[in-house]
C-alpha positions as CSV (number, residue, x, y, z in Angstrom):
1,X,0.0,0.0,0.0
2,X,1.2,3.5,-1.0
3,X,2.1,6.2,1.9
4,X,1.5,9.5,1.5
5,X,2.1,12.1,4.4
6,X,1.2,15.6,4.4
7,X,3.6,17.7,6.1
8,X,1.1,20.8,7.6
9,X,-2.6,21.0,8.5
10,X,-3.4,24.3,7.3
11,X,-5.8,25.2,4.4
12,X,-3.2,24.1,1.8
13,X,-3.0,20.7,3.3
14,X,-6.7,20.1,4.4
15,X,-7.3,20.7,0.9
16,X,-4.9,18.0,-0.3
17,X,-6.6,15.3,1.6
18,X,-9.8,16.4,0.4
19,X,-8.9,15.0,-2.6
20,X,-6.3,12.0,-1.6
21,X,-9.3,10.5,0.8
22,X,-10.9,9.4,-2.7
23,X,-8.5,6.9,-3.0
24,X,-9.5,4.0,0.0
25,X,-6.8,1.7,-0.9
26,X,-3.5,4.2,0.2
27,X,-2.2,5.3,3.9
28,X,-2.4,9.1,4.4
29,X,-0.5,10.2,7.5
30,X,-1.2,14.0,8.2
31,X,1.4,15.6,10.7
32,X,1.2,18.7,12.3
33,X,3.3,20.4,15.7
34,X,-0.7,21.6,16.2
35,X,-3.2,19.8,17.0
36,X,-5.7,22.2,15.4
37,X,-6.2,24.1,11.9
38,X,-6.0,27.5,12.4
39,X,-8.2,29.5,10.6
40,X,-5.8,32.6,10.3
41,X,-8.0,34.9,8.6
42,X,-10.3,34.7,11.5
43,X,-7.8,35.5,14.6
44,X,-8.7,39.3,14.1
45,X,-12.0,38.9,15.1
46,X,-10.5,36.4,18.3
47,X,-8.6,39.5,19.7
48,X,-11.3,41.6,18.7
49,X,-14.0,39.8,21.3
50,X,-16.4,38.8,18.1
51,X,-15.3,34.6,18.5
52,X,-13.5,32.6,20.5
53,X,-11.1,29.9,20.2
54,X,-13.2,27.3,19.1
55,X,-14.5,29.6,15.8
56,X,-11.2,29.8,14.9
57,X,-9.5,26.5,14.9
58,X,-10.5,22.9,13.6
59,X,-9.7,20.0,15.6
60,X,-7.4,17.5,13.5
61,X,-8.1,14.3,15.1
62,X,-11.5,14.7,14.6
63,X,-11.3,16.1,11.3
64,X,-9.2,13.2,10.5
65,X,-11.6,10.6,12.0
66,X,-14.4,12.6,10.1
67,X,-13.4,11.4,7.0
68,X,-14.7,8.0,5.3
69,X,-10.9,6.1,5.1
70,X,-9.5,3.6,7.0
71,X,-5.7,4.1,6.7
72,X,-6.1,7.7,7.2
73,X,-4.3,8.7,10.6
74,X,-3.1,12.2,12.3
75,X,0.3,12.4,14.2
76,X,1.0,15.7,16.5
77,X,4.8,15.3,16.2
78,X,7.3,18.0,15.4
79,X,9.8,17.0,12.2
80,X,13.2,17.9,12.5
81,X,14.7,15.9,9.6
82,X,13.4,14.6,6.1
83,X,15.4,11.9,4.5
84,X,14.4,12.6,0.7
85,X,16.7,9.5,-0.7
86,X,15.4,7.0,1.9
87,X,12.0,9.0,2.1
88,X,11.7,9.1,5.8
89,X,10.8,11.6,8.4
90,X,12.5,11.9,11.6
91,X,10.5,13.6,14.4
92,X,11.5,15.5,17.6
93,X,9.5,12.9,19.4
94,X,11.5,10.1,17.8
95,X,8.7,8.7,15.9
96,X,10.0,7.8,12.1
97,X,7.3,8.1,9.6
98,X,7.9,6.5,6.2
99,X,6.6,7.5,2.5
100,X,6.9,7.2,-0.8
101,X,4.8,10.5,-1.9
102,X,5.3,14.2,0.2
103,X,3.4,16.6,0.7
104,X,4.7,20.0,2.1
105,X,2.3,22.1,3.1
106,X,4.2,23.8,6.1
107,X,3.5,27.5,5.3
108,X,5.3,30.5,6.6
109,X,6.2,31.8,9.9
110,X,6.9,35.9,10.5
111,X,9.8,37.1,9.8
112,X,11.9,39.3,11.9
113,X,14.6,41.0,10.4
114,X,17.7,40.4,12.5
115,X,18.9,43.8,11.7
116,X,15.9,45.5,13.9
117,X,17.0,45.0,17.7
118,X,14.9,44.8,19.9
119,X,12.0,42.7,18.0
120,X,11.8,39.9,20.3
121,X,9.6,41.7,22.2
122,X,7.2,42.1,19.5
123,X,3.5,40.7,19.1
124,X,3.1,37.8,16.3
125,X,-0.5,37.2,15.8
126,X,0.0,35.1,13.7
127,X,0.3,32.1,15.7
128,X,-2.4,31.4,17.9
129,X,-1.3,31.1,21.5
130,X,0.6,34.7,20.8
131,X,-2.8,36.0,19.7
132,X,-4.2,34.6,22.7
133,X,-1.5,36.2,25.1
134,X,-1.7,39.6,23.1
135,X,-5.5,39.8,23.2
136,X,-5.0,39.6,27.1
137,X,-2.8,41.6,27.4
138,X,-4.5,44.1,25.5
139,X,-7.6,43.7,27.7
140,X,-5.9,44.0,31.0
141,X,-3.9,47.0,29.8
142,X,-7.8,48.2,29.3
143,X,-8.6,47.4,32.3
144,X,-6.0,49.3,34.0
145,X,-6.6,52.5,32.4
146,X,-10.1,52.0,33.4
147,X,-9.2,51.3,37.1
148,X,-7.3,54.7,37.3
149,X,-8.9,56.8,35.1
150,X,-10.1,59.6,37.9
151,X,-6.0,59.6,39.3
152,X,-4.2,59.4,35.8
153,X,-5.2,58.5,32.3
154,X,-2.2,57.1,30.8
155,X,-2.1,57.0,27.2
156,X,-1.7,53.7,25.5
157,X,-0.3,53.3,21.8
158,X,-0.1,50.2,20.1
159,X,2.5,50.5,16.9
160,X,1.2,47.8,13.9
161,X,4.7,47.6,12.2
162,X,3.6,46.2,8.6
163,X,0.7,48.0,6.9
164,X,-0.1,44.7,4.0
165,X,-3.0,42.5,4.9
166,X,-2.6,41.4,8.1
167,X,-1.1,44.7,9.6
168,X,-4.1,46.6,7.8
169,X,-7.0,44.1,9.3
170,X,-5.7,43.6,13.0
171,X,-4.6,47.9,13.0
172,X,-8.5,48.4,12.0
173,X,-10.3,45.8,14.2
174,X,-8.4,46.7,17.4
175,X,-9.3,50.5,17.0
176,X,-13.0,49.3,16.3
177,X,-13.1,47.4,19.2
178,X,-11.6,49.7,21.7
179,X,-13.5,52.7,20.3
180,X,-16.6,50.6,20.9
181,X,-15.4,49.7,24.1
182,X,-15.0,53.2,25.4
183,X,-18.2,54.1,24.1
184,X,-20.4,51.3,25.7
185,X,-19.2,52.4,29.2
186,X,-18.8,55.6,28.5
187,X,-15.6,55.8,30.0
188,X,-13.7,58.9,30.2
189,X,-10.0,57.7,29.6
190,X,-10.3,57.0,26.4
191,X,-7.1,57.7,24.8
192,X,-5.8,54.4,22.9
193,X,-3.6,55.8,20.3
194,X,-2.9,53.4,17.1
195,X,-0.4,53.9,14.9
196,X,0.6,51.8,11.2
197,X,3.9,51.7,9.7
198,X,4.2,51.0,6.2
199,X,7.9,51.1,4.7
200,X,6.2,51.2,1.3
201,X,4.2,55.0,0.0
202,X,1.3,53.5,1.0
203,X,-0.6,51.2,2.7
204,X,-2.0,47.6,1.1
205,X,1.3,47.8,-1.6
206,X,0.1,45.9,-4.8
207,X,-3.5,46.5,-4.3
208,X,-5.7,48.7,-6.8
209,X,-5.6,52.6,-5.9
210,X,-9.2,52.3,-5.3
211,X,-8.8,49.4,-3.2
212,X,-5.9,51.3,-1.1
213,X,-8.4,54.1,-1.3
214,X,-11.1,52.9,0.3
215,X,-9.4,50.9,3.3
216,X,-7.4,54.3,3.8
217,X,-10.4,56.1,4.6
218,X,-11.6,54.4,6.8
219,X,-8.5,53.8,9.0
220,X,-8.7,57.4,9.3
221,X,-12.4,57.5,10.2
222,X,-11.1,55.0,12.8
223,X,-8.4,57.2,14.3
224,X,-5.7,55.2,13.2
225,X,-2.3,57.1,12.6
226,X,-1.3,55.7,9.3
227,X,2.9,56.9,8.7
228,X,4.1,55.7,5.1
229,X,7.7,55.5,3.1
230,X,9.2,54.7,7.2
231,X,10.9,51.7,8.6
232,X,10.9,50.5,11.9
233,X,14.9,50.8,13.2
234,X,14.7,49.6,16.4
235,X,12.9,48.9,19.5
236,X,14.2,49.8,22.8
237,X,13.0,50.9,26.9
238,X,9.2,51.0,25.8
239,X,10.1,53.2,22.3
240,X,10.1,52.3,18.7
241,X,12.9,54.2,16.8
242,X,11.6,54.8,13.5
243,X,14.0,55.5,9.7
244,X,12.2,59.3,9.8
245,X,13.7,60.0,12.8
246,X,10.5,59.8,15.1
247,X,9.8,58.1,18.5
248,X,7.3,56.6,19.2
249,X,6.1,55.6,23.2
250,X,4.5,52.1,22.7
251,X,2.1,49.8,25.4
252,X,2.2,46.8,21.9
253,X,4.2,46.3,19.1
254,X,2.7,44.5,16.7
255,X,5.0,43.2,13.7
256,X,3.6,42.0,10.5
257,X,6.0,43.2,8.4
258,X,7.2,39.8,6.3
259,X,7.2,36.3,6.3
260,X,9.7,33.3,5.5
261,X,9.1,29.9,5.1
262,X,9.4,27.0,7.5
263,X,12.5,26.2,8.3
264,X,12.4,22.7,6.6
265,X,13.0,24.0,3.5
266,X,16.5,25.2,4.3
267,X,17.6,21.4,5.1
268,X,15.9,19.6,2.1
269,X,18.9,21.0,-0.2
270,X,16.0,21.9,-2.9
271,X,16.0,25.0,-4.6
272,X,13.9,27.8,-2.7
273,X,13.4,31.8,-3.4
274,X,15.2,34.1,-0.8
275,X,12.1,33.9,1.4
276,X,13.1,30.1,1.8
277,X,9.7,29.3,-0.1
278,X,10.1,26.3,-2.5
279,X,10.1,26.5,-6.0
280,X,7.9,24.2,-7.3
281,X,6.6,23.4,-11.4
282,X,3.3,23.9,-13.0
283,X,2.4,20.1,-11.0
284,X,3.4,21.3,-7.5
285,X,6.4,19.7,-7.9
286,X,10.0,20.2,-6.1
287,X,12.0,20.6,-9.2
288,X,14.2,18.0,-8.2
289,X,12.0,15.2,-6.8
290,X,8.8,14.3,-8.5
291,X,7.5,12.2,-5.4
292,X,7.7,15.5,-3.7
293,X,5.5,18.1,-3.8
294,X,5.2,22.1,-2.3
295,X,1.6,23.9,-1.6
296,X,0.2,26.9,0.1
297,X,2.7,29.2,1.5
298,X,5.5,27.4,1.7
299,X,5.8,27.7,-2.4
300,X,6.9,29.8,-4.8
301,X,3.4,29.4,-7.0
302,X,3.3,31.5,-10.5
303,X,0.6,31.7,-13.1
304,X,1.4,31.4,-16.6
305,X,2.6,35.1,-16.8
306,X,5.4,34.0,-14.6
307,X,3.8,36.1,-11.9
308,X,4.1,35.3,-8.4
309,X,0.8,34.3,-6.4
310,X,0.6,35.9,-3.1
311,X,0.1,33.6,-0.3
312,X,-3.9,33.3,0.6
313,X,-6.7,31.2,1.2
314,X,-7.7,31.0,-2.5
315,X,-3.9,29.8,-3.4
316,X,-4.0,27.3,-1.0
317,X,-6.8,26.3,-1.9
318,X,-5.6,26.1,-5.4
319,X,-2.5,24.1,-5.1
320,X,-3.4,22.3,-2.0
321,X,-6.6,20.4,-4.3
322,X,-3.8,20.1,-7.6
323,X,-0.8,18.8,-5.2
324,X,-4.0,15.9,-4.0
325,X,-5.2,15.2,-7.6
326,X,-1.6,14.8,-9.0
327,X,-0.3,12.4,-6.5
328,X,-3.6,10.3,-7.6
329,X,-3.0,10.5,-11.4
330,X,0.6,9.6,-9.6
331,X,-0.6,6.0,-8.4
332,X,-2.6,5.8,-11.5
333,X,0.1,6.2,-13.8
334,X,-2.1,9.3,-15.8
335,X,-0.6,12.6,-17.2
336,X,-0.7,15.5,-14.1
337,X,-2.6,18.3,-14.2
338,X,-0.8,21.4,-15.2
339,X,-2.0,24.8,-12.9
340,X,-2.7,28.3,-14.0
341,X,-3.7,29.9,-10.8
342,X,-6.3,32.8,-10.7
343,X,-7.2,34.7,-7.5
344,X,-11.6,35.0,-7.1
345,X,-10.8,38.2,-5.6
346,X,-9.5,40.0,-2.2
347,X,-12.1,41.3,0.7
348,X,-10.3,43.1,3.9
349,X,-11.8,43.1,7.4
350,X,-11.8,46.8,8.5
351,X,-13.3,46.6,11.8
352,X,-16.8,45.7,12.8
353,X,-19.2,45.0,10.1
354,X,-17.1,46.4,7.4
355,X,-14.9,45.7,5.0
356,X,-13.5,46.3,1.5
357,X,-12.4,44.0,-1.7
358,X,-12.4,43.2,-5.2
359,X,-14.1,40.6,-7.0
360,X,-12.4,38.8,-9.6
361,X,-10.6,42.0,-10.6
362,X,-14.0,43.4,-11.5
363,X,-15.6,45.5,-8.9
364,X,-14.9,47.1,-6.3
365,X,-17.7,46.3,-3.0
366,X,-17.1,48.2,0.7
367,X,-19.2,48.0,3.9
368,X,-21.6,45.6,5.4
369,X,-21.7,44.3,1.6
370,X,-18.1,43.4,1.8
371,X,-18.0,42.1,5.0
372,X,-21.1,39.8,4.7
373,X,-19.6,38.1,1.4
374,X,-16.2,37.9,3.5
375,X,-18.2,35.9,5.5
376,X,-20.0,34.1,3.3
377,X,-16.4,33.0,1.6
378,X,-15.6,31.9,5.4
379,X,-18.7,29.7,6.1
380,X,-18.2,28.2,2.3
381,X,-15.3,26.7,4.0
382,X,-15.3,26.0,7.5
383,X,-18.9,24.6,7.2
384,X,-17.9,21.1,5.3
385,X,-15.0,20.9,8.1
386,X,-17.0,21.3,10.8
387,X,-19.7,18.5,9.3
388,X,-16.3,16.4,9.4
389,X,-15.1,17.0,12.6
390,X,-19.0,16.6,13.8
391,X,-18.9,13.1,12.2
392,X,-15.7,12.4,13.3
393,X,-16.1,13.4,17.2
394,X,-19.1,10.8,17.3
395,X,-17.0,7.9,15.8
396,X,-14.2,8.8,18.7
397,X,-16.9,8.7,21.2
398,X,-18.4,5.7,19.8
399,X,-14.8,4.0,20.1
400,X,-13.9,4.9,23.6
401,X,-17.5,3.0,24.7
């Protein structure tokens, strides 16, 4: 019997099972550090107070047990080491797990320039139990300024180094929240003061003008303090140094400012771009192994304009479903599928019930309009999964009687 492991349970490598659980008569392993599938786009709204943790993760075992396969297992191990010639993985827990078809779907990690001093003290939403941390810390610094508002009202600035996607979204739904906050209780020490750095002359760099537009204005209407063409220098006694020459006094830095593959890449000895992303062919291919094969963020995906995909849901998705079809056609012995990627569209959460986006490079949509098809897009996905890990949590309790 064939084994194929996937290296990664996030949406690129869900969406490779979905399509290798066709085939009953292989052995899929699934291995993830996590025990859950974070649903990145979706933390926002976990610091934010508008979900909580269970909205915003999928449980693997279950998910796993969900599915209708019988060699189809999950393994919560850590992997240190991939031996490409003898095709094994070596694990931090000391568990080997063979196979004769990879699947990477590792994705990226933030990257902190090592040139910046002082960044290890910086937020990184992007993995969950830092979210988690941040968001109480946020609330208890809340709470303080709440507690001595009639002695002192200290002020409290939180610096969003990074103004793409991510620095954009979690900049506008802090400032929503804590505006609503203040205004519910009518407190008087309101002064949160939010501030986003973009290195680039404008926020959203890459987006259309209208786009960038939009999403600008309402940062504004928001009270954030949006500072362009700057770099972040430093970060040192509770002040950010920035390349203008400014200071800032901070309570949170928040740093989205880049991102860099997972540090498997770097000891496969495969070719990968300088962002340690692999470079993979029109099959989701490594270019040097064909049994091996690169999805979601962890690649370097073009079109057929040789353009660069950014790393999203809808690449993911993308890749993650052609990387699961081609091993198949694999086993099969049948020509592989050849991609030409194509992005649906972009929608940006901009605090509370708004948001802006494109569709299909079409129109332009802002407000509750854009925020309900954001989460229409959302509940497309996560409501198949959550039928699986439904199914699947019954089987588990079934077994344990």
């Amino acid at each position: 019997m064939k084994k194929i492991v996937i290296i990664g349970g996030g949406y690129a490598g869900i969406y490779a099972l979905r399509e290798l659980v066709k085939n009953k008569n292989i052995k899929i392993t699934l291995i993830d550090k996590h025990t859950y599938h974070n649903l990145q786009p979706e933390v926002y709204d976990l610091i934010a107070n508008k979900s909580n943790f269970a909205d915003v993760t999928i449980d693997l075992t279950t998910l796993c047990m969900g599915f209708d396969h019988n060699h189809l297992e999950f393994k919560n191990l850590k992997v240190r080491k991939i031996d490409k010639k003898d095709k094994k993985i070596y694990t931090e827990e000391k568990e080997i797990v063979e196979f004769d078809y990879l699947i990477l779907a590792a994705g990226t990690r933030t990257f902190f320039p090592p040139q910046v001093s002082g960044l290890n003290h910086a937020d990184d939403i992007k993995k969950l139990h830092r979210a988690i941390v941040f968001k109480q810390s946020f609330e208890k610094q809340l709470f303080e300024k709440i507690k001595n508002e009639a002695k002192q009202c200290a002020d409290t600035r939180i610096l969003v180094v990074g103004a793409g996607l991510s620095g954009v979204e979690i900049a506008a739904e802090m400032a929503y929240f804590s505006n609503k906050f203040f205004k519910r209780g009518n407190f008087s020490c309101e002064n949160l003061k939010i501030s986003l750095v973009s290195s680039s002359a404008s926020i959203l760099p890459g987006l259309s003008q209208q786009l960038i537009n939009i999403s600008q204005e309402r940062l504004k209407s928001l009270g954030i303090n949006i500072i362009t063409n700057t770099k972040l220098e430093k970060v040192e006694d509770g002040y950010c140094f920035l390349s203008n020459g400014t200071r800032i006094n901070h309570s949170f830095v928040v740093f989205t400012g880049g991102v860099e593959a997972s540090p498997l890449t770097s000891e496969l000895d495969i070719k990968t771009n300088q962002k340690g992303q692999v470079i993979v062919n029109e099959h989701m291919q490594v270019l040097e192994h064909e049994n091996i094969y690169a999805i979601g963020d962890i690649a370097e995906i073009r079109n057929n304009d040789d353009e660069i995909m950014p790393p999203n849901v809808t690449i993911a998705r993308i890749s993650g479903s052609l990387a699961g079809k081609n091993v198949l056609k694999s086993l099969e012995n049948k020509p592989l599928v050849k991609t030409n990627p194509k992005l649906d569209g972009i929608l940006i959460a901009l605090g509370g019930e708004y948001a802006a986006g494109n569709l299909f490079g079409l129109i332009h949509v802002k407000g509750k309009l854009a925020y309900y098809i954001k989460k229409f897009v959302f509940h497309s996905y996560r409501r198949p999964l959550l039928k699986l890990i439904n199914i699947g949590y019954s089987r588990f309790r079934k077994f344990q009687h």
